[in-house]
Backbone as numpy.savetxt, mean C-alpha at the origin, in Angstrom:
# Nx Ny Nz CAx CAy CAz Cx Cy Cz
-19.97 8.81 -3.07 -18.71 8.93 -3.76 -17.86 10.04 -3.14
-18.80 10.92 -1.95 -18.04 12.13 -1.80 -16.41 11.42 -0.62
-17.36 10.74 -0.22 -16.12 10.02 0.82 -14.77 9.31 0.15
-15.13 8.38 -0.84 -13.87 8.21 -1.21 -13.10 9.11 -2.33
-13.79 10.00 -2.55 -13.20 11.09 -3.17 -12.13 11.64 -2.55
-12.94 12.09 -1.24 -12.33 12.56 -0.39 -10.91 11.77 0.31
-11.28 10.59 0.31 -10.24 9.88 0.78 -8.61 9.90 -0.01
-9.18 9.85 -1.56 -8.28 9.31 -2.48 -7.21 10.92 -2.60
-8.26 12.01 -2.79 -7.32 12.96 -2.96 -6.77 13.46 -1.43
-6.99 13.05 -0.57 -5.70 12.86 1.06 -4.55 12.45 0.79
-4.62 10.98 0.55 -3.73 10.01 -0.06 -2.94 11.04 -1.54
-3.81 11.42 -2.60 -2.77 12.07 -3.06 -1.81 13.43 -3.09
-2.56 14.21 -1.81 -2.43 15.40 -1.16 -0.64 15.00 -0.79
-0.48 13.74 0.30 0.69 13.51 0.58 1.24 13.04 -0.05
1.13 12.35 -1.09 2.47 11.88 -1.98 2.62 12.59 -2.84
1.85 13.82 -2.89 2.51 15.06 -4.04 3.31 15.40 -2.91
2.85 15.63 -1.70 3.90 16.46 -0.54 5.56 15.83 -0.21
4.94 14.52 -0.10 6.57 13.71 -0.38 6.94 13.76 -1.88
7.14 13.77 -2.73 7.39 14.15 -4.41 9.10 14.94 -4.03
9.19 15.34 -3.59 9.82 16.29 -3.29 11.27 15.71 -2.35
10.91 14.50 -1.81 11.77 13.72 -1.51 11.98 12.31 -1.60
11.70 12.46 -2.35 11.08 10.67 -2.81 13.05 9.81 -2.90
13.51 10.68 -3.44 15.12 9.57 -2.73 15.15 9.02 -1.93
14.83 10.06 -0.97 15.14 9.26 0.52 14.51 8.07 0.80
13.44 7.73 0.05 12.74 6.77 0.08 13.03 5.22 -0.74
14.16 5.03 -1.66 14.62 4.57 -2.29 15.97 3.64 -1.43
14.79 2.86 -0.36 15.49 2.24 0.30 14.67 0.44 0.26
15.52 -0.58 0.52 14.95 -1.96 0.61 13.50 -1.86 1.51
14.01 -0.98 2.59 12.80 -1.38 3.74 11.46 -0.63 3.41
11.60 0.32 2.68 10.94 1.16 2.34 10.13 0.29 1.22
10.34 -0.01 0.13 10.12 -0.44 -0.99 9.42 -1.88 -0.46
10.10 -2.63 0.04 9.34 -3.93 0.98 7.75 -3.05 1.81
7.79 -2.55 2.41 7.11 -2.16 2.91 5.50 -1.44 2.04
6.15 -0.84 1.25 4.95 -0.47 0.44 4.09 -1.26 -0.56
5.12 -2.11 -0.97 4.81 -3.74 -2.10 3.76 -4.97 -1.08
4.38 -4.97 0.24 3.49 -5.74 1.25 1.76 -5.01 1.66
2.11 -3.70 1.51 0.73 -3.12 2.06 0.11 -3.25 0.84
0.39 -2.87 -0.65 0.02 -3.10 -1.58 -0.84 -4.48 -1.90
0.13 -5.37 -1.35 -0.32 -7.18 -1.68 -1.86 -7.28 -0.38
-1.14 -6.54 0.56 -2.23 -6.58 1.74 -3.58 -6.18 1.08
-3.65 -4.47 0.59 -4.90 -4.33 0.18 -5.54 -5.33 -1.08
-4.72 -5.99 -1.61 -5.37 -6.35 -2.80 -5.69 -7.53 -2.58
-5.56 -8.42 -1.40 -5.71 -9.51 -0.53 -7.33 -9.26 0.03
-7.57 -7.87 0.15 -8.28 -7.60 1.36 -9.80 -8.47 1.77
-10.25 -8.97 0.23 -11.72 -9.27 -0.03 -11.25 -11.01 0.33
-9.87 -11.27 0.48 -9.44 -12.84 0.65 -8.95 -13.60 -0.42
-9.28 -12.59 -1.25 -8.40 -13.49 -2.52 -8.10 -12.67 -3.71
-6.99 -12.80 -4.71 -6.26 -12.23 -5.22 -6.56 -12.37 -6.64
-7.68 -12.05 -7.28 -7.93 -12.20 -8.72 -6.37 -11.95 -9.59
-6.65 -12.53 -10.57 -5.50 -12.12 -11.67 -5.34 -11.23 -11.99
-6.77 -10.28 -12.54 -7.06 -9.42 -12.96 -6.87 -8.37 -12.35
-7.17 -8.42 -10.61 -6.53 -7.50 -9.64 -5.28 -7.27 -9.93
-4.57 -8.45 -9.41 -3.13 -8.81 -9.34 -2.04 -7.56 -10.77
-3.05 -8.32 -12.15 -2.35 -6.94 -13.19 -2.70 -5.84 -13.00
-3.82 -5.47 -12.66 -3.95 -4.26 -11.98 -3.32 -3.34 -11.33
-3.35 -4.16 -10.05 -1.99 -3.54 -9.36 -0.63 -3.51 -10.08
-0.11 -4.45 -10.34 1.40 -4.14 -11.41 0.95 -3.09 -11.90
0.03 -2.87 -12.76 0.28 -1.81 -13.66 0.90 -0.68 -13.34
-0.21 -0.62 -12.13 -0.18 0.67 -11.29 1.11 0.86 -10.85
1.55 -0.01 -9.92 2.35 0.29 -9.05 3.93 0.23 -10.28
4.14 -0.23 -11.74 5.02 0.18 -12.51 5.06 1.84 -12.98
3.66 1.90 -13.32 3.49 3.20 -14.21 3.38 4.75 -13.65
3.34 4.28 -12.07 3.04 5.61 -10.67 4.62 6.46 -10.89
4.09 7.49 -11.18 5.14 8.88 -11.21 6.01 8.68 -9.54
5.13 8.47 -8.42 5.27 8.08 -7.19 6.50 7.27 -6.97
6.43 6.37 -7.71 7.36 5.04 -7.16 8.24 5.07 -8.38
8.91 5.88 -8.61 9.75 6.39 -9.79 11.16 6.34 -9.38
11.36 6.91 -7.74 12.86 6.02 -7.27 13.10 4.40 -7.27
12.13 4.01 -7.72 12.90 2.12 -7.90 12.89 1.76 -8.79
13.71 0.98 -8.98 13.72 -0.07 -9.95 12.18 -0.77 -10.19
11.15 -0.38 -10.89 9.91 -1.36 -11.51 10.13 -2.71 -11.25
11.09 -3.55 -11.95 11.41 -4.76 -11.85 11.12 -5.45 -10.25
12.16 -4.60 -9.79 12.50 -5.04 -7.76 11.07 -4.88 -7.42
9.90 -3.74 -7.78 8.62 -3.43 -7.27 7.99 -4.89 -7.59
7.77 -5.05 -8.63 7.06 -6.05 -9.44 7.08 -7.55 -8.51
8.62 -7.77 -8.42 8.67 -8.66 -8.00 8.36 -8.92 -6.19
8.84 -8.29 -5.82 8.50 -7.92 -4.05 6.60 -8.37 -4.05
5.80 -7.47 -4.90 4.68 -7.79 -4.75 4.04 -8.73 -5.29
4.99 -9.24 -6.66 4.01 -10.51 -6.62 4.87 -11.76 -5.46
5.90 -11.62 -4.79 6.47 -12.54 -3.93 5.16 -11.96 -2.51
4.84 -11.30 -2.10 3.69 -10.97 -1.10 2.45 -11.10 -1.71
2.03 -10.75 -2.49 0.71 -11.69 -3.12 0.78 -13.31 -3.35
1.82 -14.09 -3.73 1.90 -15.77 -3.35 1.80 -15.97 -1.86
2.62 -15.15 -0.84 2.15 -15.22 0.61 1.18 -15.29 1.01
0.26 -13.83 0.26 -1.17 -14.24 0.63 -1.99 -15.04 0.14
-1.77 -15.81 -1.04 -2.32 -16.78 -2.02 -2.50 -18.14 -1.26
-1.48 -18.34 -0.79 -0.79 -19.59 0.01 -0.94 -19.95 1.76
-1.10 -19.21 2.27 -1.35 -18.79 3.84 -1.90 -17.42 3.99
-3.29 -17.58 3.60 -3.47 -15.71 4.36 -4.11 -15.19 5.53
-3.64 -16.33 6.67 -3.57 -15.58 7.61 -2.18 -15.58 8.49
-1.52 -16.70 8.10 0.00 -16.15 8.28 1.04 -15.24 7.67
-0.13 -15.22 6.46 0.90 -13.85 5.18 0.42 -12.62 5.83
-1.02 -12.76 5.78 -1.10 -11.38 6.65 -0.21 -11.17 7.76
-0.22 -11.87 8.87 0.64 -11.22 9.79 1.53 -10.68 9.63
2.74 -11.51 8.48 3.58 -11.14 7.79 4.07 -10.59 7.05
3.02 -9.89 6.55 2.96 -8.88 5.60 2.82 -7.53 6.30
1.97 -7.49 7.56 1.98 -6.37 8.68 3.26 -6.32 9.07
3.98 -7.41 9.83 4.96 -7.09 10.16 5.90 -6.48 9.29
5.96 -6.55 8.01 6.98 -5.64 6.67 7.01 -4.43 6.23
5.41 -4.10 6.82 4.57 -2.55 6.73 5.14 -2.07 8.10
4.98 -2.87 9.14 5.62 -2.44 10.43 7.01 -1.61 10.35
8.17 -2.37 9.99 9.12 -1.75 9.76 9.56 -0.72 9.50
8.78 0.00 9.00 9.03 1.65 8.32 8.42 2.88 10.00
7.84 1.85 10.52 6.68 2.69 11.13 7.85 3.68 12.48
8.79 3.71 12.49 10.03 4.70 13.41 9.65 5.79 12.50
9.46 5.86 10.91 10.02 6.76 10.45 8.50 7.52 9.84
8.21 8.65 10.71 6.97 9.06 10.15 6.39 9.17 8.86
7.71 9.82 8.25 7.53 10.16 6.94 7.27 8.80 6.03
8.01 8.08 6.08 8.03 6.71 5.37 6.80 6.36 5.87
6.54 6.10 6.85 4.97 5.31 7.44 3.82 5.88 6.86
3.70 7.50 6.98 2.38 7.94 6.28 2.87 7.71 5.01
4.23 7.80 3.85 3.88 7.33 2.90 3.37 5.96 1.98
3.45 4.84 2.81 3.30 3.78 3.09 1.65 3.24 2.80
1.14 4.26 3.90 -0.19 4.41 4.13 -1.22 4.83 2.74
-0.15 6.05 2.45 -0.85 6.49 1.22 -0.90 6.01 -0.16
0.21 5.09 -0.41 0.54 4.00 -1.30 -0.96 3.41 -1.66
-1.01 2.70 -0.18 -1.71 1.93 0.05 -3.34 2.25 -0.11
-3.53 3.08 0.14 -4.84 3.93 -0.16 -5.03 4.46 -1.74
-3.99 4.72 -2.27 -4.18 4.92 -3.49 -4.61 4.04 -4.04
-3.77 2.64 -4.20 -3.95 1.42 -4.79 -5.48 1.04 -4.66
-6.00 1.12 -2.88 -7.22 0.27 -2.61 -8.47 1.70 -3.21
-8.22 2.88 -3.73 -9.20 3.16 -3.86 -9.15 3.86 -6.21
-8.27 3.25 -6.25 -7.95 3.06 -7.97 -8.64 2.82 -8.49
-9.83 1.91 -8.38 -10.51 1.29 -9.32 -12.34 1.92 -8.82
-12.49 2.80 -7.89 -13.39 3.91 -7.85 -14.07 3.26 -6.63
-13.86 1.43 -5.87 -14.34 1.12 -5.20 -13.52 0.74 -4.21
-14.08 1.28 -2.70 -13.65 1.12 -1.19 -14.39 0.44 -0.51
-14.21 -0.96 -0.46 -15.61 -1.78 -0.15 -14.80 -1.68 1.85
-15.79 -2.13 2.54 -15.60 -2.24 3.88 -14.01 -3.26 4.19
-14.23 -4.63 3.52 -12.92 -5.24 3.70 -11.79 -4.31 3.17
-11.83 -3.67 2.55 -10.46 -3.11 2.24 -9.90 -1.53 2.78
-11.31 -1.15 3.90 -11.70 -0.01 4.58 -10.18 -0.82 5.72
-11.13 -2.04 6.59 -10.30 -2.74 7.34 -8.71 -2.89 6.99
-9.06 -3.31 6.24 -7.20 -3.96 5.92 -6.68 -2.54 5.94
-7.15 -1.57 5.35 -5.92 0.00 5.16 -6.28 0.49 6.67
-7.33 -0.12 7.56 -7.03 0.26 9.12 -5.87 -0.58 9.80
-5.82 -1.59 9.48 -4.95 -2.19 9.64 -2.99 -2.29 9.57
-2.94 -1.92 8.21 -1.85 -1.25 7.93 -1.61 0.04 8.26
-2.73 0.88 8.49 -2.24 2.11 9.42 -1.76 1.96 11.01
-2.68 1.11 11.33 -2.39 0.42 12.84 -0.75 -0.10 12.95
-0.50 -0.62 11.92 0.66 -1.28 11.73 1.85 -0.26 11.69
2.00 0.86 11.02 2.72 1.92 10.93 2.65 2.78 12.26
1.62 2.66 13.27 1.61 3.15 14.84 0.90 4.61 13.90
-0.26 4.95 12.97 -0.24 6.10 13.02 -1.78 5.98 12.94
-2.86 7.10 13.21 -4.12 7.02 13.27 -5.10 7.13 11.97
-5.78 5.86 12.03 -6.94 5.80 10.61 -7.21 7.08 10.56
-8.04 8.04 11.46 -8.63 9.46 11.13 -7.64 10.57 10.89
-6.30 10.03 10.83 -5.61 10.73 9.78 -5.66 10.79 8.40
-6.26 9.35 8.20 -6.50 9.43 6.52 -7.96 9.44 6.05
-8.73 9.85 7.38 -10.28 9.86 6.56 -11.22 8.95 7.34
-10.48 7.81 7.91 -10.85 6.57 8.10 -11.45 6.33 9.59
């Protein structure tokens, strides 16, 4: 447990550190971007329980974090990238990398992205190997290094 302990409070190390500017972040590409890595991790095992699925909403409504958007716009972005992956997931994946991609010019946005994403996949106290991958993945995707976040 010491590892994803360790992992989870990284992940929340930097989004207390971004807290502080979280406007700037209160952009389409931004918000796309974090809702796709989101759908990504919760994809990661290949399929998208329901139960996951509210899960994540919950989270990703009720996060002090994601407090510059509109809930609604969140909500919907991710469950429109969770039907992607429902429906094609290995062309949603790509496609869903490529949406995480987008942010990746902007460091700040990219590691927050990352950490989104790590929060979400390690919420429920378990970091199984597929979802180790997929948040290597989406880090890969942002151009920034897994052993920045632990990984």
């Amino acid at each position: 447990m010491g590892f994803l302990k360790n992992l989870k409070d990284r992940a929340q190390q930097g989004l207390d550190a971004a807290q502080k500017g979280w406007g700037q972040f209160n952009n389409a590409k931004f918000a796309d971007a974090a809702m796709a890595a989101s759908a990504l991790i919760s994809a990661a095992d290949g399929r998208i329980d329901p139960e996951e699925r509210r899960k994540t909403a919950a989270f990703i409504m009720s996060s002090d974090k994601l407090k510059a958007f509109d809930v609604s716009v969140l909500a919907a972005k991710y469950d429109a990238h969770c039907d992607t992956m429902t429906r094609d997931p290995d062309f949603g994946k790509i496609n869903l990398l490529q949406a995480v991609g987008k942010v990746a010019r902007d460091a700040v946005e990219a590691r927050t992205v990352a950490q989104v994403a790590l929060l979400i996949a390690t919420a429920d106290g378990n970091f199984d190997e597929s979802e180790q991958q997929m948040a290597r993945d989406i880090i890969h995707a942002l151009k920034l290094q897994p052993g920045e976040f632990g990984l």
